[in-house]
gemmi code that builds the backbone of each chain (N, CA, C; Angstrom):
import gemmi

chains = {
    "A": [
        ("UNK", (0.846, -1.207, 0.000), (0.000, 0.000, 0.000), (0.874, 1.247, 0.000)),
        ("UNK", (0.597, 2.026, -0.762), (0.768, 4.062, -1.117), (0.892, 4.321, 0.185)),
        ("UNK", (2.035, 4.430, 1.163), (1.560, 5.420, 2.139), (2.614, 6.818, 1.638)),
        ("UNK", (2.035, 7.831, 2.707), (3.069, 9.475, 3.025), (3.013, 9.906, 4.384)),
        ("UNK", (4.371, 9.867, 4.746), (3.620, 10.393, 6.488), (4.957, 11.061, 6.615)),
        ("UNK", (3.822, 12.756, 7.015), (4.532, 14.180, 7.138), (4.660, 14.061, 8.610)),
        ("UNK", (5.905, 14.210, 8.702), (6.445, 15.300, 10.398), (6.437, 16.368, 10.362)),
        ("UNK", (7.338, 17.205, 11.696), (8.376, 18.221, 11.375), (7.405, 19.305, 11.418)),
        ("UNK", (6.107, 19.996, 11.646), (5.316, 20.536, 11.784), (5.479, 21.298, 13.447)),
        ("UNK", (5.282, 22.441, 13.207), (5.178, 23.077, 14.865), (5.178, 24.679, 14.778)),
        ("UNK", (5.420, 25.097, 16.124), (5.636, 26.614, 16.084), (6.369, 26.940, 15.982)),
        ("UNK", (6.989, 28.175, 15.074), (7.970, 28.973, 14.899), (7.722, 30.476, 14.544)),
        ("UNK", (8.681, 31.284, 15.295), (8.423, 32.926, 15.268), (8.934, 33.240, 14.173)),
        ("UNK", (8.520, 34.266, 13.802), (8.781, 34.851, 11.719), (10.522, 35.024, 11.712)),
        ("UNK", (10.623, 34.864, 10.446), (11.917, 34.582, 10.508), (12.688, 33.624, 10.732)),
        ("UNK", (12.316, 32.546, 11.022), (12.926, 31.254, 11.869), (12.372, 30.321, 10.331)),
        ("UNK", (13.021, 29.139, 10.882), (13.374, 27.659, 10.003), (12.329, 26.359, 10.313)),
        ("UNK", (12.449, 25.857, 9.779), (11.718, 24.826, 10.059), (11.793, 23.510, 9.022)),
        ("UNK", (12.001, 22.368, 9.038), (12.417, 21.283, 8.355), (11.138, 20.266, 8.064)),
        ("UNK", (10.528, 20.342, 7.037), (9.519, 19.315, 6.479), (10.228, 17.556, 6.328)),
        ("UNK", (9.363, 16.522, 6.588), (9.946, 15.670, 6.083), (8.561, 15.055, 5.496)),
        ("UNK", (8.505, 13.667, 4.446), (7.786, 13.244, 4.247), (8.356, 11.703, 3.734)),
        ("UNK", (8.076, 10.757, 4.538), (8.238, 9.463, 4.676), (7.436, 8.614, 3.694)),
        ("UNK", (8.156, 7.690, 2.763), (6.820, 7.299, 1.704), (7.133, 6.151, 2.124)),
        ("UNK", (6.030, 5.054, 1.674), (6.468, 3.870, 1.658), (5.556, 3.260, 0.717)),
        ("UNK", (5.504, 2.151, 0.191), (4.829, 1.295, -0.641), (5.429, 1.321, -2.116)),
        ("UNK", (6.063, 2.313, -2.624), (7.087, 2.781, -3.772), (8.150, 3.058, -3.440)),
        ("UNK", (8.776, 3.771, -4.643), (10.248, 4.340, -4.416), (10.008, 5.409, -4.894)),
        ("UNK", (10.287, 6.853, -4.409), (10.367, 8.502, -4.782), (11.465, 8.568, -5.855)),
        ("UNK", (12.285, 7.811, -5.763), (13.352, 7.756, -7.315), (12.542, 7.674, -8.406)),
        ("UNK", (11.107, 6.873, -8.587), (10.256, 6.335, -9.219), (8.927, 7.246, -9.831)),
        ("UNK", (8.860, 8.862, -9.289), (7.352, 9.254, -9.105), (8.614, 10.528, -8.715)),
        ("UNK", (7.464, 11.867, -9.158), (7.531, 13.223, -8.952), (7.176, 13.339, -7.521)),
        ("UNK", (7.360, 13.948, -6.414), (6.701, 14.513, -5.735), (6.379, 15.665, -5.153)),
        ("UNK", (5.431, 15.986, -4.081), (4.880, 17.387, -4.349), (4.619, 17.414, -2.978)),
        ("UNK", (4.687, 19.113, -2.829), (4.462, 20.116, -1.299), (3.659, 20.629, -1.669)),
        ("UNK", (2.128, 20.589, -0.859), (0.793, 21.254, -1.339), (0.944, 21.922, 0.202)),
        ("UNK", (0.460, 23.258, 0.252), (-0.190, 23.785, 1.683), (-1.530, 24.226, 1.763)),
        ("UNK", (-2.147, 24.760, 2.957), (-3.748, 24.927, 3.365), (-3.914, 25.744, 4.386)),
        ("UNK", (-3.768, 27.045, 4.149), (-3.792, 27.538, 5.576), (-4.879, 27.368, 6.172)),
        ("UNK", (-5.064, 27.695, 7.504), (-6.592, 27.765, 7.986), (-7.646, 28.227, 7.444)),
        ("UNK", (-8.853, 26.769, 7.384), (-9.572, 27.439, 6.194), (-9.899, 28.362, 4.956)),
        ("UNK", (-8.397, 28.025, 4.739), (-8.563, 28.250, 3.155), (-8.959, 27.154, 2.185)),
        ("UNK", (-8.102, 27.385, 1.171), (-7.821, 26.706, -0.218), (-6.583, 25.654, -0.446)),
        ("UNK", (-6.462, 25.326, -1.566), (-4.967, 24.644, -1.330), (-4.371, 25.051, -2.249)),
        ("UNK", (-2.548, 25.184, -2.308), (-2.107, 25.603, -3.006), (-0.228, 25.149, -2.885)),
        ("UNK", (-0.265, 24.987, -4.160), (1.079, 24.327, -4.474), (1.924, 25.010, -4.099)),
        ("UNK", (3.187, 24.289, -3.679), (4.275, 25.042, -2.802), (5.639, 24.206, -3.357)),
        ("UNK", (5.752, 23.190, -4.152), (7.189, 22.694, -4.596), (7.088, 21.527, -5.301)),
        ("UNK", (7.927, 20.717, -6.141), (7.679, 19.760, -6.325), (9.193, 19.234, -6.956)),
        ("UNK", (9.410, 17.631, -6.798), (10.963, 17.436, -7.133), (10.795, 15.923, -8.078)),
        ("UNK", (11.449, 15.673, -9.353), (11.164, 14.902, -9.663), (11.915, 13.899, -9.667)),
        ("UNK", (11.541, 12.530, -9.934), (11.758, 11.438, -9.500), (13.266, 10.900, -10.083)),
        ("UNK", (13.346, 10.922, -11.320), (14.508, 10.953, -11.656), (16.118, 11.967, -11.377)),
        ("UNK", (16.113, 12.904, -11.983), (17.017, 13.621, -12.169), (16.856, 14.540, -10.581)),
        ("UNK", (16.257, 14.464, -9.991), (15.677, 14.996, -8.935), (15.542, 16.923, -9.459)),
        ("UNK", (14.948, 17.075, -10.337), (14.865, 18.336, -10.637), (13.797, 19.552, -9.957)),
        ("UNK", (13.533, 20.377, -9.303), (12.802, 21.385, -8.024), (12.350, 22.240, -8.941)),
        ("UNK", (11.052, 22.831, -8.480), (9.968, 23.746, -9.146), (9.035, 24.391, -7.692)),
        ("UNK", (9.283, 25.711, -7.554), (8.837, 26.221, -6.898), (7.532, 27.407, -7.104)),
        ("UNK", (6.800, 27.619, -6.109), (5.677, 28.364, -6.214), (6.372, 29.460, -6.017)),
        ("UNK", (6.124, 31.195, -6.690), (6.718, 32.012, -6.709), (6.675, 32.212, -5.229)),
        ("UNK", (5.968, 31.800, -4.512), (5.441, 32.675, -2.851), (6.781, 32.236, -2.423)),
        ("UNK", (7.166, 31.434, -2.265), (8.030, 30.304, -1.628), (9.745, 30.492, -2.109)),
        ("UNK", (9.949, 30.840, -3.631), (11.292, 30.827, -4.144), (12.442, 31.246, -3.515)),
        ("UNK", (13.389, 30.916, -2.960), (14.169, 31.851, -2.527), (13.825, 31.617, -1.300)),
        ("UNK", (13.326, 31.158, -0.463), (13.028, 30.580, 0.610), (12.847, 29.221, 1.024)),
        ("UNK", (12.193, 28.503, 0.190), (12.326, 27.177, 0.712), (12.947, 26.250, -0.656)),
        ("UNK", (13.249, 25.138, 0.358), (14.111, 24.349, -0.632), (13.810, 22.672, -0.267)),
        ("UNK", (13.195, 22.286, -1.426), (12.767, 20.706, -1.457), (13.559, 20.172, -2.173)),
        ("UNK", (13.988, 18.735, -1.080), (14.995, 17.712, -1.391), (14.382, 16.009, -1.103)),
        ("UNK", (15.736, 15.434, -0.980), (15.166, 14.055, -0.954), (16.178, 13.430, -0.731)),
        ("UNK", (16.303, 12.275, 0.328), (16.855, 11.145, 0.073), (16.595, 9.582, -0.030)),
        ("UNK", (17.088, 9.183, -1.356), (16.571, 8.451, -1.824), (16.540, 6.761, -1.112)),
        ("UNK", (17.635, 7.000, -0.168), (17.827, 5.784, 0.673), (16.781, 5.746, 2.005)),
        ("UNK", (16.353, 6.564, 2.011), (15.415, 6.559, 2.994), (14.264, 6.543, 2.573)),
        ("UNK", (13.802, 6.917, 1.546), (13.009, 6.828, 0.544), (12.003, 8.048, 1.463)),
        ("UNK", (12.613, 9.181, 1.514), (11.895, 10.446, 2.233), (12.198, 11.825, 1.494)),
        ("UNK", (11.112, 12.612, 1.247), (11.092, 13.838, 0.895), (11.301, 14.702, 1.923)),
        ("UNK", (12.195, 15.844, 1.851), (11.822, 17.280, 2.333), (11.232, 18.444, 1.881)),
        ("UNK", (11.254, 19.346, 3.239), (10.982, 20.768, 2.613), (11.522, 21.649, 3.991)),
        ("UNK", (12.526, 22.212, 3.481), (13.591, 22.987, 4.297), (13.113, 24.512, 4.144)),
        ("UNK", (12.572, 24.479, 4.711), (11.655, 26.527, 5.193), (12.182, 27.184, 6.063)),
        ("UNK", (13.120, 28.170, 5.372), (13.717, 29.375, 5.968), (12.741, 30.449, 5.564)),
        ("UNK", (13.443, 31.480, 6.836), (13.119, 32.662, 6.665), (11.115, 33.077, 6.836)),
        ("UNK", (10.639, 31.906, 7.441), (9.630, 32.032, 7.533), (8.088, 33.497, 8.075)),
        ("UNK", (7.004, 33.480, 7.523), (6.521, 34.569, 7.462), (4.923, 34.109, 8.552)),
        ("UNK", (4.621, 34.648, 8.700), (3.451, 34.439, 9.569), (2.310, 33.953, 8.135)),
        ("UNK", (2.418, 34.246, 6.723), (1.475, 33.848, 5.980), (1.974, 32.661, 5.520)),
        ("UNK", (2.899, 32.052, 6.008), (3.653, 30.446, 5.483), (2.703, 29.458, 6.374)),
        ("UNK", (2.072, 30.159, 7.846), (1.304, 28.936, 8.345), (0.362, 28.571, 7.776)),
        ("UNK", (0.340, 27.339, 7.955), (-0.809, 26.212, 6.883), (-0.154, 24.778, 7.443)),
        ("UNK", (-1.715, 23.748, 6.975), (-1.089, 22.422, 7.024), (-0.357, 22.166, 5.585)),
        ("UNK", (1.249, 21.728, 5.897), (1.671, 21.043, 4.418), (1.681, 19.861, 4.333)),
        ("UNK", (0.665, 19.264, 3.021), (0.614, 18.298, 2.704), (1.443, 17.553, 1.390)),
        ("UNK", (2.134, 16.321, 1.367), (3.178, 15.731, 0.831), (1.946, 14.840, -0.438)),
        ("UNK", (2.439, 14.575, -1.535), (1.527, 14.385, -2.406), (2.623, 13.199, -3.755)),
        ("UNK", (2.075, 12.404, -3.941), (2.775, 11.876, -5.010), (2.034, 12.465, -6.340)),
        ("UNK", (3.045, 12.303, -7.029), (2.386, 11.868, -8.789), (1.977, 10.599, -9.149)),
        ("UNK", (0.564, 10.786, -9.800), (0.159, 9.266, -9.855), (1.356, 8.702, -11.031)),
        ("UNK", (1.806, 9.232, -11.490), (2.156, 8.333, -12.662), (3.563, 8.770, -13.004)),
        ("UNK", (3.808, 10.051, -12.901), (4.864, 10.474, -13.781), (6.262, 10.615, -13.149)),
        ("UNK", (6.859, 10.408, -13.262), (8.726, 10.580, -12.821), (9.044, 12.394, -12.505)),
        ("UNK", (8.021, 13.245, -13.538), (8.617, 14.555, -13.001), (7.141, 14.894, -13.846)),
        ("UNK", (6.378, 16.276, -13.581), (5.495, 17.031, -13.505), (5.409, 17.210, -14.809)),
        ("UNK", (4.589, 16.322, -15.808), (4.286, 16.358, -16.746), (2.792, 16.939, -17.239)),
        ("UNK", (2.838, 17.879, -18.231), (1.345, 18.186, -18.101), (0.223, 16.906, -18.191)),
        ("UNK", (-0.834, 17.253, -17.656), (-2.009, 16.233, -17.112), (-1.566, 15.064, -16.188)),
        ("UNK", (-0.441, 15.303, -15.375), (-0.519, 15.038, -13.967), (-1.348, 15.055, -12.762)),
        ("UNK", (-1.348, 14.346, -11.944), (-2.699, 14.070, -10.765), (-1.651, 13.822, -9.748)),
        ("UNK", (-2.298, 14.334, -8.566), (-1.631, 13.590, -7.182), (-2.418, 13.021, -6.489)),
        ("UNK", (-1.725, 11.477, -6.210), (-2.402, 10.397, -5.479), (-1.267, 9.662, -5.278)),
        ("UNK", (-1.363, 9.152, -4.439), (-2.398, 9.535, -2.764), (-1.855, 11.170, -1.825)),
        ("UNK", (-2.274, 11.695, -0.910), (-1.811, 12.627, -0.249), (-1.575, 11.743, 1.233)),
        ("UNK", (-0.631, 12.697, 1.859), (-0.372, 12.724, 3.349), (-1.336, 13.402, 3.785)),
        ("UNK", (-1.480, 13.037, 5.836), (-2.410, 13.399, 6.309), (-2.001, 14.885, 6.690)),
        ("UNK", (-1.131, 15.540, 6.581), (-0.462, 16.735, 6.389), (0.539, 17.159, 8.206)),
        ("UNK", (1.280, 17.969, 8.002), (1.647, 18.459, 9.299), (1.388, 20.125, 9.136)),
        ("UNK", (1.133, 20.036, 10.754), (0.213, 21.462, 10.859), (2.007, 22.785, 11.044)),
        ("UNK", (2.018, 23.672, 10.089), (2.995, 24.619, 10.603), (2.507, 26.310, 11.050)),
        ("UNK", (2.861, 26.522, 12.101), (1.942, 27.933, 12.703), (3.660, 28.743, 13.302)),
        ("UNK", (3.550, 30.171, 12.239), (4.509, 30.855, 12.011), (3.764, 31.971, 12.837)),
        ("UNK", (4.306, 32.309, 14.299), (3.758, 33.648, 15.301), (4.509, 34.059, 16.102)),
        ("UNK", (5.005, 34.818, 16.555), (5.753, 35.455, 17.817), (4.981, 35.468, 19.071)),
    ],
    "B": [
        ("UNK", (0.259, 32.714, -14.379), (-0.506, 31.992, -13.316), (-2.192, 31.775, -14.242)),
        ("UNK", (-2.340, 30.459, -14.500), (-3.811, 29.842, -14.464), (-4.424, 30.284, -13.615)),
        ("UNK", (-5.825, 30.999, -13.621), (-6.944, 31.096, -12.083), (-8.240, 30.196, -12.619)),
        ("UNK", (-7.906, 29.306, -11.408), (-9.187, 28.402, -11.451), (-10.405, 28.539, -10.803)),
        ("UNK", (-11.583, 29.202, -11.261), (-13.129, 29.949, -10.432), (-13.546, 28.786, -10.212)),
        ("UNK", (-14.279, 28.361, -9.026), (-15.807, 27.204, -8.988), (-16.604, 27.919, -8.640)),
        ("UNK", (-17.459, 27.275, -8.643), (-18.658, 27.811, -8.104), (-19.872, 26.780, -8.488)),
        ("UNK", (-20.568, 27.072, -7.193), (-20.519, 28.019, -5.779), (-19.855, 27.540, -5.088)),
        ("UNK", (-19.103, 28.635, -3.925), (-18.131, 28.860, -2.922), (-18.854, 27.896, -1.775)),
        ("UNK", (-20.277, 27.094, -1.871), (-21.073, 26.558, -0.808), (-21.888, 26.003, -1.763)),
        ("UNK", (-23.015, 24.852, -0.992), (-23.522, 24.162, -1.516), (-24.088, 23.519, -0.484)),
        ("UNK", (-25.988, 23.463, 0.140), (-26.519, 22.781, 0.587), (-27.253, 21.804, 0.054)),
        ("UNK", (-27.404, 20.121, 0.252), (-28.121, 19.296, -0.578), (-28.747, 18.333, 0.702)),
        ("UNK", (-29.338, 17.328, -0.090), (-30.354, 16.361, 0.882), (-29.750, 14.695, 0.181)),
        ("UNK", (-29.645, 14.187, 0.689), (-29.365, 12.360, 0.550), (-30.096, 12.580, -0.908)),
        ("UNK", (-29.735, 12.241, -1.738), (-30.278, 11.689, -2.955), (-30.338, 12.948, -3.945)),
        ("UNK", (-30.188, 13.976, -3.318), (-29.818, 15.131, -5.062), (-29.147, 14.615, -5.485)),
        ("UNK", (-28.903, 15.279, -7.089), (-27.822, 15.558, -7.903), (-27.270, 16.857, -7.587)),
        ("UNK", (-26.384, 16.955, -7.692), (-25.298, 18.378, -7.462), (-24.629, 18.217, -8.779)),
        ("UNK", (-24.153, 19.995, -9.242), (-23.317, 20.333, -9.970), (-22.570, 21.517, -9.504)),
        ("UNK", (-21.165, 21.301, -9.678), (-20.060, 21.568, -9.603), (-19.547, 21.878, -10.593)),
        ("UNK", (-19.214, 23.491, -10.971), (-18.654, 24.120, -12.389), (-17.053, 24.544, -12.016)),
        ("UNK", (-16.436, 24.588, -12.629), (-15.174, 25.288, -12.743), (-14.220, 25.842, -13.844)),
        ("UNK", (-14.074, 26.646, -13.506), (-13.488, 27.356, -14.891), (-12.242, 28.113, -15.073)),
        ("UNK", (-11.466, 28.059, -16.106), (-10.021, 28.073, -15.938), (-9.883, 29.526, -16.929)),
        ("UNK", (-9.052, 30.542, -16.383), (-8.833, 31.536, -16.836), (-8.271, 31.837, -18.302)),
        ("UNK", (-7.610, 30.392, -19.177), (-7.344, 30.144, -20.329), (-7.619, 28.673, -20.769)),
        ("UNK", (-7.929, 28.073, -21.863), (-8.126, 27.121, -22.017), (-6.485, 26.112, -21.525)),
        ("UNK", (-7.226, 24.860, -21.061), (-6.442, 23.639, -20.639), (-6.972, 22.358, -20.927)),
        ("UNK", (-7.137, 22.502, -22.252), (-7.560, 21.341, -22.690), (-8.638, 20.568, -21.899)),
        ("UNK", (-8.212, 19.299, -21.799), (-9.103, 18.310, -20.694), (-7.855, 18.098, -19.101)),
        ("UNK", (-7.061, 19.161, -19.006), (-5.691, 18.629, -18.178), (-6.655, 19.455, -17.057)),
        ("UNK", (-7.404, 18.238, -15.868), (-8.610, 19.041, -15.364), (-8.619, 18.085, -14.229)),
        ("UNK", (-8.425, 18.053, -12.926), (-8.640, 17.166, -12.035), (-9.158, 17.727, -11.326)),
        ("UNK", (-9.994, 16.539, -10.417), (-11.092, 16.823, -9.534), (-10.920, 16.331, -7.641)),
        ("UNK", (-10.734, 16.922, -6.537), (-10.282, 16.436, -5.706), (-11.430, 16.469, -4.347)),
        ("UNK", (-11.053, 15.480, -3.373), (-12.478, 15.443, -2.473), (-11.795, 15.461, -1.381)),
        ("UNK", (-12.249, 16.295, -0.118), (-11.656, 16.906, 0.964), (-12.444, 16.531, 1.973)),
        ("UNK", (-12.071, 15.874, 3.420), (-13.377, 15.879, 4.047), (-12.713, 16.434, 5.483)),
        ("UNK", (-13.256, 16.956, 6.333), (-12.412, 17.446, 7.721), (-11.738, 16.634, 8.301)),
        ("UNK", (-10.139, 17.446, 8.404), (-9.534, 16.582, 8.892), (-7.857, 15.659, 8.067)),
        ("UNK", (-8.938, 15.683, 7.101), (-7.894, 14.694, 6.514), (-7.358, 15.498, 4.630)),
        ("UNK", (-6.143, 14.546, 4.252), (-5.781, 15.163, 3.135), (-6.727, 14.892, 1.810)),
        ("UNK", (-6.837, 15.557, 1.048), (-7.312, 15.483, -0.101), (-7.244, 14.326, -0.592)),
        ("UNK", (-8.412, 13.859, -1.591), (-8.031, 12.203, -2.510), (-8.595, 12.873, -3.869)),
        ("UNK", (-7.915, 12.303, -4.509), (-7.917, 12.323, -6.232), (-9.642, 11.633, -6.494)),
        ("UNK", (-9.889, 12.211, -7.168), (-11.815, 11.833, -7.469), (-11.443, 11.633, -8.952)),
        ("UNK", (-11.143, 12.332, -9.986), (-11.492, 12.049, -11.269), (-10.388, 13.038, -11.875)),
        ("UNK", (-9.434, 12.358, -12.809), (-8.567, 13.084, -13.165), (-9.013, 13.373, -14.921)),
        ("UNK", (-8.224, 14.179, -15.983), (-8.217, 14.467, -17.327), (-9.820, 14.954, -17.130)),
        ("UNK", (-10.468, 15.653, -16.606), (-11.258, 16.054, -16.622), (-12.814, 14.664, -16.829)),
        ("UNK", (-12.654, 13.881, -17.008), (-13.515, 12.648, -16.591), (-13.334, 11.448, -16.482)),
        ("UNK", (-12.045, 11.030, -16.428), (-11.775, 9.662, -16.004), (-11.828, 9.545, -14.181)),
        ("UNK", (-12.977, 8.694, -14.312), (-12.767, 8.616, -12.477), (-12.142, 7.143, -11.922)),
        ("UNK", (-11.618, 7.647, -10.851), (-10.467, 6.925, -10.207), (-11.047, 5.625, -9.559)),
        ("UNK", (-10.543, 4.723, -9.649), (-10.681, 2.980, -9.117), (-11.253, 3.115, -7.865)),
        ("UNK", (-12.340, 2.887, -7.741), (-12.780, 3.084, -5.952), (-13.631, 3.998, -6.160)),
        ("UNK", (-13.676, 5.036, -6.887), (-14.548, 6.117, -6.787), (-16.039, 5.459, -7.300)),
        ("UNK", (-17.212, 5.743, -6.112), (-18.436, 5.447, -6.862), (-18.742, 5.572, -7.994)),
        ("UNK", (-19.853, 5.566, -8.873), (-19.792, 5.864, -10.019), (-21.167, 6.730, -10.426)),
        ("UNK", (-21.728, 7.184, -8.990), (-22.108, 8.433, -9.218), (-21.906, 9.711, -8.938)),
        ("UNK", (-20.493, 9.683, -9.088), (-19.263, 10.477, -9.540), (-18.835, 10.875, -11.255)),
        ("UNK", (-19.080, 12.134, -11.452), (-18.476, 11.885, -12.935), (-18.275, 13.516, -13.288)),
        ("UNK", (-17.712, 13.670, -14.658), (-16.962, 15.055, -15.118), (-17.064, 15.032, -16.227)),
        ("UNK", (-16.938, 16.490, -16.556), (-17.211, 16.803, -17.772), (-16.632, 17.914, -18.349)),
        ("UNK", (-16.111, 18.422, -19.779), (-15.408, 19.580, -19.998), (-14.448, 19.516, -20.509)),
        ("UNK", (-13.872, 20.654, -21.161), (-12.499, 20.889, -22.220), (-12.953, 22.265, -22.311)),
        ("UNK", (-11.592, 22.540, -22.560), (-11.125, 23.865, -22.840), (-10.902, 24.452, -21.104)),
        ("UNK", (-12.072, 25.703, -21.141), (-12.100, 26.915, -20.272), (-13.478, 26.012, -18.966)),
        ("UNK", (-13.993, 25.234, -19.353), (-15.155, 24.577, -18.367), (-15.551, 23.741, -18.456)),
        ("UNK", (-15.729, 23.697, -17.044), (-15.677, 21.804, -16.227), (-17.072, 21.828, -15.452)),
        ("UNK", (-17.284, 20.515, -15.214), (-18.401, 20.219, -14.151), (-18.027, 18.991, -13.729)),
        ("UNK", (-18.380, 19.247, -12.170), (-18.291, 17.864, -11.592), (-19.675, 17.366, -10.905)),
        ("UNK", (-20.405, 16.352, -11.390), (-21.698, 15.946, -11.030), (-21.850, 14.939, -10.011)),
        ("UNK", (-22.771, 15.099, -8.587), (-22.834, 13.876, -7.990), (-24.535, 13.244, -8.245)),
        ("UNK", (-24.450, 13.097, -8.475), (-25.983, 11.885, -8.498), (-26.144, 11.036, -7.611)),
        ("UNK", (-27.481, 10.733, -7.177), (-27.873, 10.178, -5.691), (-26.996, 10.351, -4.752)),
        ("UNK", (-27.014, 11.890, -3.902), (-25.854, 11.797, -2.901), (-25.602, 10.977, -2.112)),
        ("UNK", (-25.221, 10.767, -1.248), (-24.840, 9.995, -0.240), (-24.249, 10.532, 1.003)),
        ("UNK", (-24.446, 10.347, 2.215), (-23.760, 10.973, 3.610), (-22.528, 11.343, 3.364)),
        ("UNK", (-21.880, 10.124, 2.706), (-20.444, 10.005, 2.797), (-19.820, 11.056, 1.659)),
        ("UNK", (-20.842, 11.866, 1.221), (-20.297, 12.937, -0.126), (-20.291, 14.244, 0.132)),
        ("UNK", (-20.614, 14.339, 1.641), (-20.287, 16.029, 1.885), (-19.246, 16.385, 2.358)),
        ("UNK", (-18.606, 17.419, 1.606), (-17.072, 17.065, 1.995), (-17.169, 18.588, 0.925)),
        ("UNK", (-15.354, 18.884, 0.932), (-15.198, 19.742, 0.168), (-14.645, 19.597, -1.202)),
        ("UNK", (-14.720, 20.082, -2.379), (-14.330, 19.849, -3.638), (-13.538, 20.756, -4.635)),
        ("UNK", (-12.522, 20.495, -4.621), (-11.311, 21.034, -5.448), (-11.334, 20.749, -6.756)),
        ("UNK", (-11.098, 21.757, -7.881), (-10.653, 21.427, -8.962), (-8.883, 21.893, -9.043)),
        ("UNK", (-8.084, 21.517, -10.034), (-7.033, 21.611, -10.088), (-6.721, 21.510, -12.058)),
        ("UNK", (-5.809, 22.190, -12.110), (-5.110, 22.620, -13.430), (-3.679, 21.863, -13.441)),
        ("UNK", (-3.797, 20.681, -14.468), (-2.375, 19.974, -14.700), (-2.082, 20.402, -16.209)),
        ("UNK", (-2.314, 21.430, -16.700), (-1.551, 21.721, -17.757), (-0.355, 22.723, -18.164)),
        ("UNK", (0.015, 23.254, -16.641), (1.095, 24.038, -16.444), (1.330, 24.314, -15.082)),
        ("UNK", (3.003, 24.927, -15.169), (3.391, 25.037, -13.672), (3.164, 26.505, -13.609)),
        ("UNK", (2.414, 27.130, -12.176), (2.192, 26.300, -11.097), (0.980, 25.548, -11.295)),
        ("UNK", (0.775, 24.618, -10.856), (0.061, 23.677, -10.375), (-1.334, 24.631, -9.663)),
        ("UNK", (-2.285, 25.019, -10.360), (-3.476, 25.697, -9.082), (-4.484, 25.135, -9.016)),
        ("UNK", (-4.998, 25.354, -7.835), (-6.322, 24.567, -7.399), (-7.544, 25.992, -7.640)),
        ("UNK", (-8.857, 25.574, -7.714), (-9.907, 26.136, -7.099), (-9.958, 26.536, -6.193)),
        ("UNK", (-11.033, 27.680, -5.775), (-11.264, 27.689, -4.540), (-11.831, 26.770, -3.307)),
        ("UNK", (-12.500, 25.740, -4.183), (-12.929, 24.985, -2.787), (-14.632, 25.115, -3.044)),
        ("UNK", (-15.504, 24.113, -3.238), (-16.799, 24.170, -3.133), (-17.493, 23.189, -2.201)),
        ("UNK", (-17.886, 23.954, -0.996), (-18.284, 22.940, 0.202), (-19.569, 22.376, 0.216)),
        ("UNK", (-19.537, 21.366, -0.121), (-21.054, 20.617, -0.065), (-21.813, 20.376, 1.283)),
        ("UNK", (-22.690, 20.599, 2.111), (-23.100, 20.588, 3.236), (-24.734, 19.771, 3.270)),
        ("UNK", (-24.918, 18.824, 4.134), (-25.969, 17.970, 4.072), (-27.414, 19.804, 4.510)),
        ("UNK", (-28.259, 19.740, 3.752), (-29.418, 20.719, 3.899), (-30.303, 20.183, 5.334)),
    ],
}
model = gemmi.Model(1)
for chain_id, residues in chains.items():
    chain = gemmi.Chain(chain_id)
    for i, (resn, *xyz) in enumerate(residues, 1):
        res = gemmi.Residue()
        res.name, res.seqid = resn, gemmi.SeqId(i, " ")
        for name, pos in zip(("N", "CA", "C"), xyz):
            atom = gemmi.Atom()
            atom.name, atom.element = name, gemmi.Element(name[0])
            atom.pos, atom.b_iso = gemmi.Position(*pos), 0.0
            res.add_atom(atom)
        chain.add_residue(res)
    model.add_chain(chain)
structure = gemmi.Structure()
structure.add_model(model)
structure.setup_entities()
């Protein structure tokens, strides 16, 4: 079975760091694109990174560029998302997301399955 | 940046409507059109991707429709287990955007 299971979620005052991880199991992330979706409180959802499976190549949401940085290691078969410099509008739950199908973010891409997300709350 | 509208932003129904679910993409995207189901609590699941192929498991009064600039997502004979929230999403370029979110609520 597809699993994703996000840590690394908590409080941090603006400006400060914070380290995403996302644990897959049932595949291999060498194998499949994957993806950083966030949600702030009752909002919407909205894409925040994505790294692909092969070449491990990174695509960022403009909000985010220059600030955060998604990686991977492949022996652990775990994604990150390394968030510096954080802003009080970065809190949201981030949720970890595969590509159903594709090695890297090909148009008419889908994500399945998602993580149950980790909650991050950026406040002084 | 793609902007993806739904509507409506809400949605009250009763066990056994049909509901429709529109969405519409600020430039055409072909059929590159996915549909996602949210319920409190938990992460999003893939409902029906390319704008109407629906996903293994998904009931099958579940279904989609659309190309180009507009979509619909239809439920027929609701069910308890279908109020939840509903995302559309744009896979025909990066970034990646979702809808706003159309919350279905038992009436």
């Amino acid at each position: 079975e597809v699993q994703l299971l996000e840590s690394g979620g908590g409080l941090v005052q603006p400006g400060g760091s914070l380290r995403l991880s996302c644990a897959a199991s049932g595949f291999s992330i060498s194998n499949f694109a994957m993806n950083w979706v966030r949600q702030a409180p009752g909002k919407g959802l909205e894409w925040v990174s994505s790294i692909s499976g092969g070449a491990g190549s990174t695509d960022y949401a403009d909000s985010v560029e220059g600030r955060f940085t998604i990686s991977r290691d492949v022996s652990r078969n775990t994604v990150y998302l390394q968030m510096n410099s954080l802003r009080v509008e970065d809190s949201a739950i981030y949720y970890c997301a595969k590509d159903q199908f594709y090695s890297s973010p090909s148009r008419g891409n889908c994500f399945d399955p998602w993580g149950q997300g980790t909650l991050v709350t950026v406040s002084s | 940046d793609i902007q993806m509208t739904q509507s409506p932003s809400s949605l009250s129904a009763s066990v056994g409507d049909r509901v429709t679910i529109t969405c519409r993409a600020s430039q055409s995207i072909s059929n590159f059109l996915n549909w996602y189901q949210q319920k409190p609590g938990k992460g999003p699941t893939l409902l029906i991707s390319a704008a109407s192929n629906l996903q293994s498991g998904a009931p099958s009064r579940f279904s989609g429709s659309g190309s180009g600039t507009d979509f619909t997502l239809t439920i027929s004979n609701l069910q308890p287990e279908d109020f939840a929230t509903y995302y559309c999403q744009q896979s025909y370029n990066s970034p990646r955007t979702f809808g706003q979110g159309t919350r279905l609520d038992i009436k």
